[in-house]
PDB file of N, CA, C and O in Angstrom:
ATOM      1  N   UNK A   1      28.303  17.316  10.535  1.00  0.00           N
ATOM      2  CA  UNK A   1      27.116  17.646  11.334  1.00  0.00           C
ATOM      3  C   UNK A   1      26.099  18.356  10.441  1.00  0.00           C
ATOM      4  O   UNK A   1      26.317  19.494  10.024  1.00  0.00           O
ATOM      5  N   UNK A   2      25.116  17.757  10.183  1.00  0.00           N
ATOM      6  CA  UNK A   2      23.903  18.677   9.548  1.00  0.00           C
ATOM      7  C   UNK A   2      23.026  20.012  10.484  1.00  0.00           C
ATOM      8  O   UNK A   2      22.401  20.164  11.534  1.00  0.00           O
ATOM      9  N   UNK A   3      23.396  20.631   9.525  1.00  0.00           N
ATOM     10  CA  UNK A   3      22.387  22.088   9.781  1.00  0.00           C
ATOM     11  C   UNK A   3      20.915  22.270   9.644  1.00  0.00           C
ATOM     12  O   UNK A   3      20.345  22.607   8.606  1.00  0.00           O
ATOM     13  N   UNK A   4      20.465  22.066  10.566  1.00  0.00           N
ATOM     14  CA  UNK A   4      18.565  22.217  10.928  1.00  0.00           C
ATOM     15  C   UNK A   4      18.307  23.716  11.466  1.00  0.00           C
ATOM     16  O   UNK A   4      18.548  24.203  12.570  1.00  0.00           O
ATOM     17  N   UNK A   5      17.385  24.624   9.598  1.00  0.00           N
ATOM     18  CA  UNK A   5      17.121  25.661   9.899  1.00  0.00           C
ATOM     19  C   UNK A   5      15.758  25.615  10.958  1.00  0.00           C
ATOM     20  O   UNK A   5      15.430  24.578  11.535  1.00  0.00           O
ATOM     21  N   UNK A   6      15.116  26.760  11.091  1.00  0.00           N
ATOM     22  CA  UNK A   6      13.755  26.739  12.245  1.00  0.00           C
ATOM     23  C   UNK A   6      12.991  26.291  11.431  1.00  0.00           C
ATOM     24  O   UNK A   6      12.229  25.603  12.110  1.00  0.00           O
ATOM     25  N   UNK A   7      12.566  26.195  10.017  1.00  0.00           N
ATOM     26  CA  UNK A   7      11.616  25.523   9.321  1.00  0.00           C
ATOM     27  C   UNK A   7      11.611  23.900   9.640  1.00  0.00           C
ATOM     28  O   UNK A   7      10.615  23.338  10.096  1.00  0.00           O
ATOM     29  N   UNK A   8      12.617  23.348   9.398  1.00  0.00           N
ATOM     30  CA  UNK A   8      13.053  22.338   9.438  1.00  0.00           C
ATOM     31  C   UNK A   8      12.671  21.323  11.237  1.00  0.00           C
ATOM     32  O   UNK A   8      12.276  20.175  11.442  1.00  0.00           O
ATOM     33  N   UNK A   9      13.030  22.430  12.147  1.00  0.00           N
ATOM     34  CA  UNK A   9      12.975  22.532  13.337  1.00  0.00           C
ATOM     35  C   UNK A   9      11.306  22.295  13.894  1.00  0.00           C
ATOM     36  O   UNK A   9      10.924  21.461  14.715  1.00  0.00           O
ATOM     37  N   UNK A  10      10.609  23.164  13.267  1.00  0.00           N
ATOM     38  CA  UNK A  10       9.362  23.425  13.777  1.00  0.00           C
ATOM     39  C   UNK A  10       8.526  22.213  13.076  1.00  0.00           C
ATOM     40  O   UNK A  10       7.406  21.840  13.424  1.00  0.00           O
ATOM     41  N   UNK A  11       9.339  21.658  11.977  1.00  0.00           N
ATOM     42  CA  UNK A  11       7.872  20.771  11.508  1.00  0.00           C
ATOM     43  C   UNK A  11       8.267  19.392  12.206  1.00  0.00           C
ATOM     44  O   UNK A  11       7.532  18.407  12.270  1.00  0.00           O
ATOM     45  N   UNK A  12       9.488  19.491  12.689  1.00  0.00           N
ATOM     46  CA  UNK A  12       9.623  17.868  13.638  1.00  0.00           C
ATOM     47  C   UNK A  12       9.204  18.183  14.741  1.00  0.00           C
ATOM     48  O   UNK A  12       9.040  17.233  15.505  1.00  0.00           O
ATOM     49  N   UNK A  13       8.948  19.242  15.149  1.00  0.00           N
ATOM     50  CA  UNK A  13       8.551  19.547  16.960  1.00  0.00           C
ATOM     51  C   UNK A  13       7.383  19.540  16.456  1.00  0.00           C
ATOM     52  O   UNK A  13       6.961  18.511  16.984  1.00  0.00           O
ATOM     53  N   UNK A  14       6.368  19.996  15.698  1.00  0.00           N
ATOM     54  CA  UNK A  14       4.752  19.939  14.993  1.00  0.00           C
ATOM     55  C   UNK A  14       3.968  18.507  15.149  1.00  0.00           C
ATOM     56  O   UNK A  14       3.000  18.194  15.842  1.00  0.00           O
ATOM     57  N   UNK A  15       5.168  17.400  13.775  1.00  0.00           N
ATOM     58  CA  UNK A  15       4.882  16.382  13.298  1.00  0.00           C
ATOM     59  C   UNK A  15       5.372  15.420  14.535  1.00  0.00           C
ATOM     60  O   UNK A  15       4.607  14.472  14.718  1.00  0.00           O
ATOM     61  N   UNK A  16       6.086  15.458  15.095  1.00  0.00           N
ATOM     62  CA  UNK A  16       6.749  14.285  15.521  1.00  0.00           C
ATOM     63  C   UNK A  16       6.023  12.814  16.068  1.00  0.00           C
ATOM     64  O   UNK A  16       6.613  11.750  16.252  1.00  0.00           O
ATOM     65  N   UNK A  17       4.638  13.080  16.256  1.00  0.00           N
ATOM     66  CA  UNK A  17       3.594  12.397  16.899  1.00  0.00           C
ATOM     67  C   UNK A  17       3.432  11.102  15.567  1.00  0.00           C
ATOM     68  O   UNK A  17       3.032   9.985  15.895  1.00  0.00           O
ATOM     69  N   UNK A  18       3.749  11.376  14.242  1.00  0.00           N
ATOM     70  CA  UNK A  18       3.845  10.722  13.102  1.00  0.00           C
ATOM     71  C   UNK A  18       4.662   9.214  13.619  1.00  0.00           C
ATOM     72  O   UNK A  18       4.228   8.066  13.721  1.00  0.00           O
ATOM     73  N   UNK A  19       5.879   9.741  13.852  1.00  0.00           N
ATOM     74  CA  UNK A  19       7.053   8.812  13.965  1.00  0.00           C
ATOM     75  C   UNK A  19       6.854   8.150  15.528  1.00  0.00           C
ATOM     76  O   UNK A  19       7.169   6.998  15.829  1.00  0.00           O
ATOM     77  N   UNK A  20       6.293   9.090  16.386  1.00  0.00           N
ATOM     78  CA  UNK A  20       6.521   8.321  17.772  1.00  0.00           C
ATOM     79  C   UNK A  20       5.087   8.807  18.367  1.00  0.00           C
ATOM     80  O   UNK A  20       5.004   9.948  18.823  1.00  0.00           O
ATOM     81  N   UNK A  21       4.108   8.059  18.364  1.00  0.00           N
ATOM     82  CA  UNK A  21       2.830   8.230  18.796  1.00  0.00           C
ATOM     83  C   UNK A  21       2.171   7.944  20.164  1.00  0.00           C
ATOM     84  O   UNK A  21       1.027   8.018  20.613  1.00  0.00           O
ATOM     85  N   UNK A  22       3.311   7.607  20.601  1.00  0.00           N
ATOM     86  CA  UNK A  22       3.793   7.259  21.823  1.00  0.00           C
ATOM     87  C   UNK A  22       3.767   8.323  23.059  1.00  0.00           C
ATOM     88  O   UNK A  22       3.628   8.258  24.280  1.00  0.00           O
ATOM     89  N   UNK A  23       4.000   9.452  21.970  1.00  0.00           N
ATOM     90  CA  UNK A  23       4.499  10.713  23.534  1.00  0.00           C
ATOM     91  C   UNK A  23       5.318  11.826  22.719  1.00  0.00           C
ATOM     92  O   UNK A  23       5.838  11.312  21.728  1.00  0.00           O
ATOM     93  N   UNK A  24       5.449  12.484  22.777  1.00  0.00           N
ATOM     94  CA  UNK A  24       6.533  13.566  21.989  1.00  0.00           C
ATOM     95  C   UNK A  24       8.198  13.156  22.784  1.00  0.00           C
ATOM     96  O   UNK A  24       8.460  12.578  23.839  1.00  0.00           O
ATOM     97  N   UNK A  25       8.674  13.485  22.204  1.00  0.00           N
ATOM     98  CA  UNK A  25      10.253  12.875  22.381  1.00  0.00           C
ATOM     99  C   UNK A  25      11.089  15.024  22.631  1.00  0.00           C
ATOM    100  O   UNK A  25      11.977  15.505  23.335  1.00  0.00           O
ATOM    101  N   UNK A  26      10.156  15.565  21.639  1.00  0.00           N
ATOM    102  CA  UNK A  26      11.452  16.580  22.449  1.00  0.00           C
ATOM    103  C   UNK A  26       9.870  17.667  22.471  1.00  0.00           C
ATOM    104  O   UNK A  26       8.721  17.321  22.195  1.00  0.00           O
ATOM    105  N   UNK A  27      10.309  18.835  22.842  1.00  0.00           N
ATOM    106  CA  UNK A  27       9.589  19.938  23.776  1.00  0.00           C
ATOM    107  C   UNK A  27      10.060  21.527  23.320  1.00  0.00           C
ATOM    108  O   UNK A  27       9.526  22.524  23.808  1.00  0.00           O
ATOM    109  N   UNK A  28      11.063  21.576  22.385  1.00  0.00           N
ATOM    110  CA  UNK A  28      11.704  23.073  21.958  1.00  0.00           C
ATOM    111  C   UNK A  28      12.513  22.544  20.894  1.00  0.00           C
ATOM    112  O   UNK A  28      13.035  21.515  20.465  1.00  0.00           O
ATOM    113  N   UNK A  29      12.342  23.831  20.676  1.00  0.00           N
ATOM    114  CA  UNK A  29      13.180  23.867  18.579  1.00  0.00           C
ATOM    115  C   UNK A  29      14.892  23.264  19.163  1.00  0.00           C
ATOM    116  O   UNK A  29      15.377  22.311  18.552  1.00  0.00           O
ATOM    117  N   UNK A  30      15.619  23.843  20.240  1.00  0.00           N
ATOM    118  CA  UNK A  30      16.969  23.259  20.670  1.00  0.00           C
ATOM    119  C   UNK A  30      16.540  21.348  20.834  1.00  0.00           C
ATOM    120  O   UNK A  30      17.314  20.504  20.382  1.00  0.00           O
ATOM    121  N   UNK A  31      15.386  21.014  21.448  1.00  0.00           N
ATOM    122  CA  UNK A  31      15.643  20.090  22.245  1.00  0.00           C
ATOM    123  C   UNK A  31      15.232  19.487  20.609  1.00  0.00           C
ATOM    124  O   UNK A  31      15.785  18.387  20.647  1.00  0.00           O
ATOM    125  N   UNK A  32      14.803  19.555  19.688  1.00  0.00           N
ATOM    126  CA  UNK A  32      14.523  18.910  18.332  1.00  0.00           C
ATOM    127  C   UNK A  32      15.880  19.065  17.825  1.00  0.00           C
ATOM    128  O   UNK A  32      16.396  17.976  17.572  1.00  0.00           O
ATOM    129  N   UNK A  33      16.662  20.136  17.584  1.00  0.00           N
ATOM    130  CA  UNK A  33      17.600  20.242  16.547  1.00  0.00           C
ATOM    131  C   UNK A  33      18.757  18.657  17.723  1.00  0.00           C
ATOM    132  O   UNK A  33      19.031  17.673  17.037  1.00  0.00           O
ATOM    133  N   UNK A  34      19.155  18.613  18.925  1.00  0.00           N
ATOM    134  CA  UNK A  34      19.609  18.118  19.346  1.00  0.00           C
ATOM    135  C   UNK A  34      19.200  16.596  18.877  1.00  0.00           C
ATOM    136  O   UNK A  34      19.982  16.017  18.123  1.00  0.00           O
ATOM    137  N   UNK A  35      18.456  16.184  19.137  1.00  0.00           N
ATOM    138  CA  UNK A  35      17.618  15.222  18.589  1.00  0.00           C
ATOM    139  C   UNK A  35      18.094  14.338  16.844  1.00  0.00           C
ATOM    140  O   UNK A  35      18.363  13.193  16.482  1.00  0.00           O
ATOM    141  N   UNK A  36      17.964  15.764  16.175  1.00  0.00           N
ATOM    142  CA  UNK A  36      17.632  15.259  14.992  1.00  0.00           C
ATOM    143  C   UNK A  36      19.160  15.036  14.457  1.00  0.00           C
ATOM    144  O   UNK A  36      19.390  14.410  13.423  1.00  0.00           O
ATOM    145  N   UNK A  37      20.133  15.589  15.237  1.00  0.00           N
ATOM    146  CA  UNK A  37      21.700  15.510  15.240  1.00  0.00           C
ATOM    147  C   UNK A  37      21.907  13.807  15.887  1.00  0.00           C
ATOM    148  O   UNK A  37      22.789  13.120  15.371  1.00  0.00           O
ATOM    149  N   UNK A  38      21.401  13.458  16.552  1.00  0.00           N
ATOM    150  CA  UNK A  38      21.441  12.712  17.498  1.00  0.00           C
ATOM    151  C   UNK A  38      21.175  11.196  16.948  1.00  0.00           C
ATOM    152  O   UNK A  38      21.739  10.182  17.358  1.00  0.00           O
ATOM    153  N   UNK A  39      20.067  11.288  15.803  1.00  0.00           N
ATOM    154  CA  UNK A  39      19.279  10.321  15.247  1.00  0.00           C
ATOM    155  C   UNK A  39      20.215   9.918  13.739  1.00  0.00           C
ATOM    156  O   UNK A  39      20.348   8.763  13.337  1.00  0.00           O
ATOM    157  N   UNK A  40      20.796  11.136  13.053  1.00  0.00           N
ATOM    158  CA  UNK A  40      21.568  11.259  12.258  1.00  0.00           C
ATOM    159  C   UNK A  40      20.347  11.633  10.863  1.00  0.00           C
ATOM    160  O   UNK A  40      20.468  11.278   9.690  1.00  0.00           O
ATOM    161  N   UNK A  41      19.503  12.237  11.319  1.00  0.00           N
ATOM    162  CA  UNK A  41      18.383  13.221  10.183  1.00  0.00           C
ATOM    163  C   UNK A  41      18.852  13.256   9.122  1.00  0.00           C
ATOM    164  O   UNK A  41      20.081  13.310   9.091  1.00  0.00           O
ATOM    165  N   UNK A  42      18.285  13.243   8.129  1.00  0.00           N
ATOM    166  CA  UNK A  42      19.032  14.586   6.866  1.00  0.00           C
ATOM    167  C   UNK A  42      17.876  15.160   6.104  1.00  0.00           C
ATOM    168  O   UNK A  42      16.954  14.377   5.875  1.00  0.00           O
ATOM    169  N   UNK A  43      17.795  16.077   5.782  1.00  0.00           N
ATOM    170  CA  UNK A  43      16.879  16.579   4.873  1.00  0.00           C
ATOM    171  C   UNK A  43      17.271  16.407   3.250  1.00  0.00           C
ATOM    172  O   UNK A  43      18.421  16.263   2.835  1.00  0.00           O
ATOM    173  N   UNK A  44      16.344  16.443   2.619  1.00  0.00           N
ATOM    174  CA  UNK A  44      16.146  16.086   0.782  1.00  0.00           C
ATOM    175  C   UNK A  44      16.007  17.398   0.567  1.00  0.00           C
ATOM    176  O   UNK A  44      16.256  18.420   1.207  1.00  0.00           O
ATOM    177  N   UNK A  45      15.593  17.161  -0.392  1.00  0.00           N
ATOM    178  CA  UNK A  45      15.233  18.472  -1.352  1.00  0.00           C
ATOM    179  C   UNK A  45      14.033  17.693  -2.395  1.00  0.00           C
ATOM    180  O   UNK A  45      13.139  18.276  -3.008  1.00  0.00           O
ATOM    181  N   UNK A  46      14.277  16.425  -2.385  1.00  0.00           N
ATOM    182  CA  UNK A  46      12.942  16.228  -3.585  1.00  0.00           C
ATOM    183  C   UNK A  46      12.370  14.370  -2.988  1.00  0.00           C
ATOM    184  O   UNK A  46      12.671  13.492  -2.180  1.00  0.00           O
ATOM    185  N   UNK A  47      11.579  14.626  -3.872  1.00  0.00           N
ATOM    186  CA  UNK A  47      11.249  12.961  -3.775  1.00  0.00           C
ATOM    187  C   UNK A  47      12.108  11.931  -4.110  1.00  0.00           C
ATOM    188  O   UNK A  47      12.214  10.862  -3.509  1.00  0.00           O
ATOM    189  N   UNK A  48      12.599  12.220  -4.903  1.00  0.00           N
ATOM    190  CA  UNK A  48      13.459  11.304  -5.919  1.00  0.00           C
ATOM    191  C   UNK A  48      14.825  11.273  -4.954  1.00  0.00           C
ATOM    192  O   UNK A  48      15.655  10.422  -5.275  1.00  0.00           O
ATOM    193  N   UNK A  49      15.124  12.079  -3.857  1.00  0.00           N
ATOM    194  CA  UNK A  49      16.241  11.806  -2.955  1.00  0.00           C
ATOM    195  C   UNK A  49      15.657  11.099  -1.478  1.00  0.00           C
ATOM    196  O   UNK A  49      16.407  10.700  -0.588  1.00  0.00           O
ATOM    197  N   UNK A  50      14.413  11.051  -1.438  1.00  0.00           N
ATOM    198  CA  UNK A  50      13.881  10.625  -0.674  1.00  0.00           C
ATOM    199  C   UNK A  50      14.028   9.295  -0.892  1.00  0.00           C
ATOM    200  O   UNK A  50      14.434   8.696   0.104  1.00  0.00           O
ATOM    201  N   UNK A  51      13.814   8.547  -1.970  1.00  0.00           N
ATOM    202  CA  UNK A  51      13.793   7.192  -2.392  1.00  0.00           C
ATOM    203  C   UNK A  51      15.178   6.688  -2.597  1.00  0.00           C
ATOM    204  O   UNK A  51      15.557   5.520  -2.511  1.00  0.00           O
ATOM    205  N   UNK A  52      15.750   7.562  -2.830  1.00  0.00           N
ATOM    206  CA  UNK A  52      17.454   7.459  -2.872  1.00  0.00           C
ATOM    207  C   UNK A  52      18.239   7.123  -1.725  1.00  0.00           C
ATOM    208  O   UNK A  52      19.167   6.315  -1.703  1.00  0.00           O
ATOM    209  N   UNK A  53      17.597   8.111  -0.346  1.00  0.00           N
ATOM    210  CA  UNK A  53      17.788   7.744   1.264  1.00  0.00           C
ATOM    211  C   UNK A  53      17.421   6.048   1.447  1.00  0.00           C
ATOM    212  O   UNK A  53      18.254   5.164   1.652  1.00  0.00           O
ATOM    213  N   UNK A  54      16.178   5.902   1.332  1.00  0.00           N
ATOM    214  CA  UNK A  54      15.656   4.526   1.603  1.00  0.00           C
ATOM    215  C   UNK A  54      16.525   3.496   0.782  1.00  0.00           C
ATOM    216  O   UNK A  54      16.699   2.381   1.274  1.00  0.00           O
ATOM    217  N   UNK A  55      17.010   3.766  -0.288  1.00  0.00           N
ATOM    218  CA  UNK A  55      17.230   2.580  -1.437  1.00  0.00           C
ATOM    219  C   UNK A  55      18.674   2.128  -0.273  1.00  0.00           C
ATOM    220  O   UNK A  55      18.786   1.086   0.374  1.00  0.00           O
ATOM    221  N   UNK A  56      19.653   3.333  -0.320  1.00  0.00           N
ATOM    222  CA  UNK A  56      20.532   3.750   0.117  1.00  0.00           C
ATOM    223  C   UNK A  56      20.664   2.871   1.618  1.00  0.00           C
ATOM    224  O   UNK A  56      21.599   2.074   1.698  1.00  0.00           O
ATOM    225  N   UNK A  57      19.998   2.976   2.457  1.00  0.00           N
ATOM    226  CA  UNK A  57      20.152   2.781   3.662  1.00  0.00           C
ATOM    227  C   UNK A  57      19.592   1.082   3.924  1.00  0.00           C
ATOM    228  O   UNK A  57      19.730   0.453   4.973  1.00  0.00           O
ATOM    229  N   UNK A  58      18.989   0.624   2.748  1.00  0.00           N
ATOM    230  CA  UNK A  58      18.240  -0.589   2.780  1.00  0.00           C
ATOM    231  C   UNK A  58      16.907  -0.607   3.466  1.00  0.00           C
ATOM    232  O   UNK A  58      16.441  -1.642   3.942  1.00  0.00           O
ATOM    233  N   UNK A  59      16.238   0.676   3.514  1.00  0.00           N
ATOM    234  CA  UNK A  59      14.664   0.430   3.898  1.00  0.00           C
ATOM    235  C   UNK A  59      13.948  -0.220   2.699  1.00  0.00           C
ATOM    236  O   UNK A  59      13.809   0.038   1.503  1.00  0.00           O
ATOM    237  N   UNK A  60      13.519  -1.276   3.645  1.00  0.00           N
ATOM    238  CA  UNK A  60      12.130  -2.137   2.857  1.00  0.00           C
ATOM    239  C   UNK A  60      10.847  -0.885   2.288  1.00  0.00           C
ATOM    240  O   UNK A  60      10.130  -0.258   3.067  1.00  0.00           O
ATOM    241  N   UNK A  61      10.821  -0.772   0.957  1.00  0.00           N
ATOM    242  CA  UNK A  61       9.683  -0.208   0.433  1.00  0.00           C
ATOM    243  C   UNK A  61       8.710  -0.797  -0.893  1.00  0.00           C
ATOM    244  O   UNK A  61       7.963  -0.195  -1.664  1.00  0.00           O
ATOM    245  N   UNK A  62       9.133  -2.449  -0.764  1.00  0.00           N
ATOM    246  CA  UNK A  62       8.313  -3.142  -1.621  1.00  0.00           C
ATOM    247  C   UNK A  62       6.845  -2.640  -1.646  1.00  0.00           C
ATOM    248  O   UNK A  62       6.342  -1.839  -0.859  1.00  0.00           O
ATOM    249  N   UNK A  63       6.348  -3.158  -2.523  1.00  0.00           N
ATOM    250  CA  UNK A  63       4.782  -1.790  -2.922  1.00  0.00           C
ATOM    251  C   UNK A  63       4.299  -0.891  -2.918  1.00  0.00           C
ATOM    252  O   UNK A  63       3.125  -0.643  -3.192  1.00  0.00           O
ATOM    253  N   UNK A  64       5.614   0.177  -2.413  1.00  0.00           N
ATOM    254  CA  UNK A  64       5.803   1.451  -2.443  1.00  0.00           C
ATOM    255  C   UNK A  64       5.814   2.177  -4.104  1.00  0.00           C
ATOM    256  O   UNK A  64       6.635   1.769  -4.925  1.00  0.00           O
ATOM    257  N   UNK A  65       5.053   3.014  -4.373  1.00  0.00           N
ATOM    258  CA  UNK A  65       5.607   3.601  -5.785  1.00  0.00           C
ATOM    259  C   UNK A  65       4.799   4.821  -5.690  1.00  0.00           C
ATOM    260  O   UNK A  65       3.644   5.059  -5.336  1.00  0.00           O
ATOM    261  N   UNK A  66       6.212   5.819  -6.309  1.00  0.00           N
ATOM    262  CA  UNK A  66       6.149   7.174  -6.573  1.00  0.00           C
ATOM    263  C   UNK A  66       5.702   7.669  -5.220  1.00  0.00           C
ATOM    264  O   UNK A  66       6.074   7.059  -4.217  1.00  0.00           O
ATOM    265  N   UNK A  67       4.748   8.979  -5.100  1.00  0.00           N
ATOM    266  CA  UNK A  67       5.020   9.492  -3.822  1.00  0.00           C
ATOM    267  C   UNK A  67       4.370   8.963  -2.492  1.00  0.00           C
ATOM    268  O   UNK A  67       4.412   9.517  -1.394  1.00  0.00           O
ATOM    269  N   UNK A  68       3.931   8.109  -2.725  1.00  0.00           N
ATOM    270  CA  UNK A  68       3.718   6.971  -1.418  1.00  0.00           C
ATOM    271  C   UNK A  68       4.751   6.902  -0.851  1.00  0.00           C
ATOM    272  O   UNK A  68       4.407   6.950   0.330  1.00  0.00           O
ATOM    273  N   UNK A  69       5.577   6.838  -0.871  1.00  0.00           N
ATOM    274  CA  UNK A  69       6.974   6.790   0.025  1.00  0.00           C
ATOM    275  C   UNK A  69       7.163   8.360   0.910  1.00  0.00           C
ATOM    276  O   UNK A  69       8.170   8.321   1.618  1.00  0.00           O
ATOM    277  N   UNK A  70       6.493   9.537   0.989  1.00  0.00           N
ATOM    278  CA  UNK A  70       6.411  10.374   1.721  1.00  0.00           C
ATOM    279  C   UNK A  70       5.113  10.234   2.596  1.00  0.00           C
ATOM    280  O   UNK A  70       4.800  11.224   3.258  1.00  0.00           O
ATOM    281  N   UNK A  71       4.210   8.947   2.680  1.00  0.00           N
ATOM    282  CA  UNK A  71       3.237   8.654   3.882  1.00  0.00           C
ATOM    283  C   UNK A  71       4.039   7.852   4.894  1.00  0.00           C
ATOM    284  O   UNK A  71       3.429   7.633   5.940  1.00  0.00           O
ATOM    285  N   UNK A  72       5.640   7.220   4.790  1.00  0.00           N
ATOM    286  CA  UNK A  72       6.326   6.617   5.715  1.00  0.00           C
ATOM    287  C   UNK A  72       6.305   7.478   7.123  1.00  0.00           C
ATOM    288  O   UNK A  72       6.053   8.666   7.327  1.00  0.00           O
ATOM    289  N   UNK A  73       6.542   6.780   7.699  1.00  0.00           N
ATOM    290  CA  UNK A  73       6.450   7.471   9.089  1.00  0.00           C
ATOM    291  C   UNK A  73       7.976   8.324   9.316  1.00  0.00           C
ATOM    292  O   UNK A  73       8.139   9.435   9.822  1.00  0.00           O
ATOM    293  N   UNK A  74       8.662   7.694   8.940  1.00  0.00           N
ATOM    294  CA  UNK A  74      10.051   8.579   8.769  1.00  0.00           C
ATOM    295  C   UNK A  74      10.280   9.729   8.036  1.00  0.00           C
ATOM    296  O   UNK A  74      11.403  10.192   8.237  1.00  0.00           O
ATOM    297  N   UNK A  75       9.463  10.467   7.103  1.00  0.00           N
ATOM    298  CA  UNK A  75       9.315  11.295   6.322  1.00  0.00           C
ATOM    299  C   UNK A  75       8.557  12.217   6.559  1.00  0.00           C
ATOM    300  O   UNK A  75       7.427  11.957   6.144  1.00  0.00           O
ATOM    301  N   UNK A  76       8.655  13.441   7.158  1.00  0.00           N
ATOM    302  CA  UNK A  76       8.158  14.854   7.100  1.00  0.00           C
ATOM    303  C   UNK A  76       8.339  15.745   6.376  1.00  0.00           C
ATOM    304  O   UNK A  76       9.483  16.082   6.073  1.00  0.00           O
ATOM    305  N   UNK A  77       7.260  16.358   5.911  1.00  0.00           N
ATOM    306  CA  UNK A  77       7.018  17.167   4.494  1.00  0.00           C
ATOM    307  C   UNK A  77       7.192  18.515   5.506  1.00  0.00           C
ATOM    308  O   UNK A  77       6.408  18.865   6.389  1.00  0.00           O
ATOM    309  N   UNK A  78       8.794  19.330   4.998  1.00  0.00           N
ATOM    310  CA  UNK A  78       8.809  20.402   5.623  1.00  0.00           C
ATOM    311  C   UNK A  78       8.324  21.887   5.407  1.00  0.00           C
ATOM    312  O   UNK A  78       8.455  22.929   6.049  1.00  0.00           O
ATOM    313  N   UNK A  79       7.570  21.456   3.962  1.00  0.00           N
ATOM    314  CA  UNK A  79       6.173  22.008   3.404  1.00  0.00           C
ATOM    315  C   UNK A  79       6.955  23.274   2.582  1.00  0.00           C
ATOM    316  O   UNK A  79       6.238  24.267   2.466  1.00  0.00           O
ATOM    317  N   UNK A  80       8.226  23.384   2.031  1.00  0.00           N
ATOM    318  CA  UNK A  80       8.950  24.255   1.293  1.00  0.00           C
ATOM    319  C   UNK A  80       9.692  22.994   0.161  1.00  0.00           C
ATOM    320  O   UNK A  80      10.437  23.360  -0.748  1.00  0.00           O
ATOM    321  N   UNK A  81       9.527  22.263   0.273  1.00  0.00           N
ATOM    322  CA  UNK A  81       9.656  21.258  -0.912  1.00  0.00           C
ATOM    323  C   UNK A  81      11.200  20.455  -0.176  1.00  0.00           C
ATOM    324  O   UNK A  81      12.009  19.656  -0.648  1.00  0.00           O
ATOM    325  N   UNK A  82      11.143  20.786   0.482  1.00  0.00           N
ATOM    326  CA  UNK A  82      12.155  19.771   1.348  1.00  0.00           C
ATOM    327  C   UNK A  82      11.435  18.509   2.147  1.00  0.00           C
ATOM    328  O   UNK A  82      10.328  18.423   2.679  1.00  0.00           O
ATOM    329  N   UNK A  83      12.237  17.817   2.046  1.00  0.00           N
ATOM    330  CA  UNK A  83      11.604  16.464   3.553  1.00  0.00           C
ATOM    331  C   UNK A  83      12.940  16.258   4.178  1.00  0.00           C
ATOM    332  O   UNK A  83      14.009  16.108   3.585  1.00  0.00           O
ATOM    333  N   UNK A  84      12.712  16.273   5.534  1.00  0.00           N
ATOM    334  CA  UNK A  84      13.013  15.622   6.675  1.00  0.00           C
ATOM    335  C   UNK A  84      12.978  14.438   7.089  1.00  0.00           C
ATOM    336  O   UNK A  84      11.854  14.204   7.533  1.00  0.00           O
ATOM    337  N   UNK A  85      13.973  13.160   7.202  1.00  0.00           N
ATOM    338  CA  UNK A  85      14.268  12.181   7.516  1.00  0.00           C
ATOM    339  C   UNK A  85      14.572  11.844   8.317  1.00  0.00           C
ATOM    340  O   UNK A  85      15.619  12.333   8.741  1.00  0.00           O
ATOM    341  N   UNK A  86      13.757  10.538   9.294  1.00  0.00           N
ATOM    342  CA  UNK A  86      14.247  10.420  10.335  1.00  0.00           C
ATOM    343  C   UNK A  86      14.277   8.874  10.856  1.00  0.00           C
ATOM    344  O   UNK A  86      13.255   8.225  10.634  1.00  0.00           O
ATOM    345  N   UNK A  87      14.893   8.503  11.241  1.00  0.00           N
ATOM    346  CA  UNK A  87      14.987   7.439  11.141  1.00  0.00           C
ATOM    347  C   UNK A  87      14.710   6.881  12.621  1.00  0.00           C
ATOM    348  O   UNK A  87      15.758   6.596  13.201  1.00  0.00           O
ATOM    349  N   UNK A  88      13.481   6.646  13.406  1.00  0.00           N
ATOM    350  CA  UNK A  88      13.260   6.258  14.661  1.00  0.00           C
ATOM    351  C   UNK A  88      13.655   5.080  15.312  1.00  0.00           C
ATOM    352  O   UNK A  88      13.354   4.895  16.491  1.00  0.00           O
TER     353      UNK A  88
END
């Protein structure tokens, strides 16, 4: 089970409009951390694990290069040099 501190917490309850523009999906830091358990999240630590997630999981990122791959919609910059992954 991954551990989602309140940093982590607050920038998917912030951002989430990124990934689902649709409507917000959760409403409180619990109803996000539930969520992001739920979706199977993980947070990075750098870019270079960011591209590692995608390579990893088989996301299509043909013409993607270098940090263009953190404008994906699945990717939130948790603005302490971590990203947040999510896979909608």
């Amino acid at each position: 089970m991954h551990e989602f501190d309140d940093a982590v917490l607050q920038c998917f309850l912030k951002n989430q409009s990124q990934l689902f523009p649709e409507g917000d999906v959760v409403s409180s830091l619990e109803e996000a951390e539930a969520f992001l358990e739920e979706c199977l999240a993980v947070v990075v630590g750098s870019v270079r694990e960011v591209w590692d997630f995608f390579e990893e999981e088989g996301i299509d990122v043909d013409g993607v290069k270098g940090d263009e791959i953190l404008e994906a919609d699945e990717v939130f910059d948790v603005g302490d040099g971590r990203y947040l992954i999510v896979e909608g």
